[in-house]
Short mmCIF file of the C-alpha atoms (twelve columns), coordinates in Angstrom:
data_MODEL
# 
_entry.id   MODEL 
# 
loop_
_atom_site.group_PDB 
_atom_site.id 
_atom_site.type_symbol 
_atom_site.label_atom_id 
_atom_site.label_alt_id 
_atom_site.label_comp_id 
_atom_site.label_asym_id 
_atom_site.label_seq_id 
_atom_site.Cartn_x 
_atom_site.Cartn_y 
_atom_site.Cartn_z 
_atom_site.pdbx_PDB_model_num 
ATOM 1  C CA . UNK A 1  24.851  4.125   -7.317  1 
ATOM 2  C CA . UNK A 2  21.502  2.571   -6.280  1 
ATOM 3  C CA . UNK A 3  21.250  -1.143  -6.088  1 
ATOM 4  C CA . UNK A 4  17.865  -2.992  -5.853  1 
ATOM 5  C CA . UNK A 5  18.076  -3.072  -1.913  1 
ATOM 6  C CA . UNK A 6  17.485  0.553   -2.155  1 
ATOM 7  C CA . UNK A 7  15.089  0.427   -5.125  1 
ATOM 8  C CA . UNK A 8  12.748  -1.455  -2.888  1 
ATOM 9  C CA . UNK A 9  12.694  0.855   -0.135  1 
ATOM 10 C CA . UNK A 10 12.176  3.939   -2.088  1 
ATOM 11 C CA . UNK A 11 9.582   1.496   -3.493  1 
ATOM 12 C CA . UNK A 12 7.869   0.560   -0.300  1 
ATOM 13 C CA . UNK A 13 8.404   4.252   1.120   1 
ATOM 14 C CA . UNK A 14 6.269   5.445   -1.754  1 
ATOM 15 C CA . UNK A 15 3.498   2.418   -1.124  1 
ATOM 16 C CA . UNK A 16 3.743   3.777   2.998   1 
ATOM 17 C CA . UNK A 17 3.268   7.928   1.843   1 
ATOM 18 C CA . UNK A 18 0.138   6.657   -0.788  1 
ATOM 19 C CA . UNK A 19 -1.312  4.968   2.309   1 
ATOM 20 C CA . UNK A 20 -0.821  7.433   4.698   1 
ATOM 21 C CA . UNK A 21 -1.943  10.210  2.640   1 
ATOM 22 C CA . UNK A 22 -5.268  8.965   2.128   1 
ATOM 23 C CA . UNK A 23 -6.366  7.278   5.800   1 
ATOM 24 C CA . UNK A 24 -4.743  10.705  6.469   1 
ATOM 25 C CA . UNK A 25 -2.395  8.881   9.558   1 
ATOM 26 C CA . UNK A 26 0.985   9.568   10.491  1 
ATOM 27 C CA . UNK A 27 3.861   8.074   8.559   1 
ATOM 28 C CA . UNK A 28 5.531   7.568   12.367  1 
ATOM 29 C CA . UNK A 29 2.533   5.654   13.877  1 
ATOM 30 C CA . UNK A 30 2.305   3.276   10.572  1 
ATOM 31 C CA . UNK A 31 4.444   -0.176  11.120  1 
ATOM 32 C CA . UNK A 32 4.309   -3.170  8.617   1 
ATOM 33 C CA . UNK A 33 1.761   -4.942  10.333  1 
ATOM 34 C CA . UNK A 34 -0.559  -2.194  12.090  1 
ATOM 35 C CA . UNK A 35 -3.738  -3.101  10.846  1 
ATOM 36 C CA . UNK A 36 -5.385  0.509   9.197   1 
ATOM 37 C CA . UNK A 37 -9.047  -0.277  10.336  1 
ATOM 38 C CA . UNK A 38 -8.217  -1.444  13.859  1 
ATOM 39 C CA . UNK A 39 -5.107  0.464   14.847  1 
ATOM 40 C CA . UNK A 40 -5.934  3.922   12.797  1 
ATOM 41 C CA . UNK A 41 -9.588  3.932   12.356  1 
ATOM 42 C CA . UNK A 42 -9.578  3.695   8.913   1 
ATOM 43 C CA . UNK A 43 -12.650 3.229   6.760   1 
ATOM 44 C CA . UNK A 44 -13.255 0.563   3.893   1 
ATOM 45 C CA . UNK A 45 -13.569 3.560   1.599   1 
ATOM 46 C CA . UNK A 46 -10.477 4.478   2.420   1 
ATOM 47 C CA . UNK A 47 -9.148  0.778   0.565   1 
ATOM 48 C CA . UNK A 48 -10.889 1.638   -2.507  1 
ATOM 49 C CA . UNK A 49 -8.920  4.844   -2.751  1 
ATOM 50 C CA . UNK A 50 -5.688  3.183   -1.983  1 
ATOM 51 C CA . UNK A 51 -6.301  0.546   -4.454  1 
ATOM 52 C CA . UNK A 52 -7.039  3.400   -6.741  1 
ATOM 53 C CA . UNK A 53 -4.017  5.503   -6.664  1 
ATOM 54 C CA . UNK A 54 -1.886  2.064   -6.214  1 
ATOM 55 C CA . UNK A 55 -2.604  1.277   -9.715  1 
ATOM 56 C CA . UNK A 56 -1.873  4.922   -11.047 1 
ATOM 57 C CA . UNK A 57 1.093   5.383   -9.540  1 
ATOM 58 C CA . UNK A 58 2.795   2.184   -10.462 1 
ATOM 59 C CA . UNK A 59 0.342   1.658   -13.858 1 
ATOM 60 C CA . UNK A 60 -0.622  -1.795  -12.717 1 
ATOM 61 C CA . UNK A 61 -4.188  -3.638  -12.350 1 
ATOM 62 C CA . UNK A 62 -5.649  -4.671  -9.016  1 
ATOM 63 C CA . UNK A 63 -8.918  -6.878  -8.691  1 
ATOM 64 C CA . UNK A 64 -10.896 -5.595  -5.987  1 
ATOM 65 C CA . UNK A 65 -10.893 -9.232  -4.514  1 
ATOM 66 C CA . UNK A 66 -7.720  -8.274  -3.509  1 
ATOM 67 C CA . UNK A 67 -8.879  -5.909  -1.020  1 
ATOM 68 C CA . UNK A 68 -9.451  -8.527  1.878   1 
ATOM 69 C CA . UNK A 69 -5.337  -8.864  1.665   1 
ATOM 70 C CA . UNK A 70 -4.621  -4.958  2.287   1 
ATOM 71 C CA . UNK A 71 -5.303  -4.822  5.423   1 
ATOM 72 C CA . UNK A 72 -2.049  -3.357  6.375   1 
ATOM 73 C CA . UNK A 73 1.476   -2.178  4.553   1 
ATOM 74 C CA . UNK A 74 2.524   -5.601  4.607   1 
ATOM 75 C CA . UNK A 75 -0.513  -6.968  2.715   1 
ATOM 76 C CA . UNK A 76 -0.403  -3.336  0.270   1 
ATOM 77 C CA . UNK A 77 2.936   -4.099  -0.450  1 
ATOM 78 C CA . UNK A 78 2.265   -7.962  -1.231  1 
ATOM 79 C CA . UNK A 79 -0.415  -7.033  -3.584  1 
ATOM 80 C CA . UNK A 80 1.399   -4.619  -5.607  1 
ATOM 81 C CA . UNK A 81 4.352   -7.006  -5.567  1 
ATOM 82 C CA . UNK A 82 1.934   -9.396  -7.185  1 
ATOM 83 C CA . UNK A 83 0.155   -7.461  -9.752  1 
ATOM 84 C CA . UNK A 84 3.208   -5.919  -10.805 1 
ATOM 85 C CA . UNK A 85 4.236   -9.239  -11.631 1 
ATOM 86 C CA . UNK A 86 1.490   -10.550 -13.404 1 
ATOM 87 C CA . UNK A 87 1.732   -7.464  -15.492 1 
# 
């Protein structure tokens, strides 16, 4: 029985193991609102590639402009949340 509490979690768990795979940072030391470039030295490049595998792994469309908003999980997580949405 899974019920849409749980749904979302395995949802953001994936969105947390995408991120931390490519800034290459410990799923431990990532919270909601650490901030990837500031607290884990992560490069813009880095975004890009997020952005990237976001939108293959849940088949969904993000404008680039969205970038300036994923600046941590929270703001990832809000961005899919939206373009998955408007899909």
């Amino acid at each position: 029985m899974t019920s849409s509490t749980t749904l979302a979690a395995d949802y953001q768990a994936k969105i947390k193991e995408i991120v931390c795979e490519i800034l290459e940072i410990d799923p431990a030391e990532v919270t909601a609102t650490s901030r990837f470039k500031e607290d884990h030295d992560a490069d813009s490049l880095g975004s890009i590639e997020i952005l990237s595998a976001l939108e293959r792994t849940f088949d969904i469309e993000i404008d680039q402009d969205q970038l300036s908003r994923m600046v941590n999980l929270e703001g990832v997580i809000a961005v899919v949340d939206d373009a998955a949405a408007a899909k």
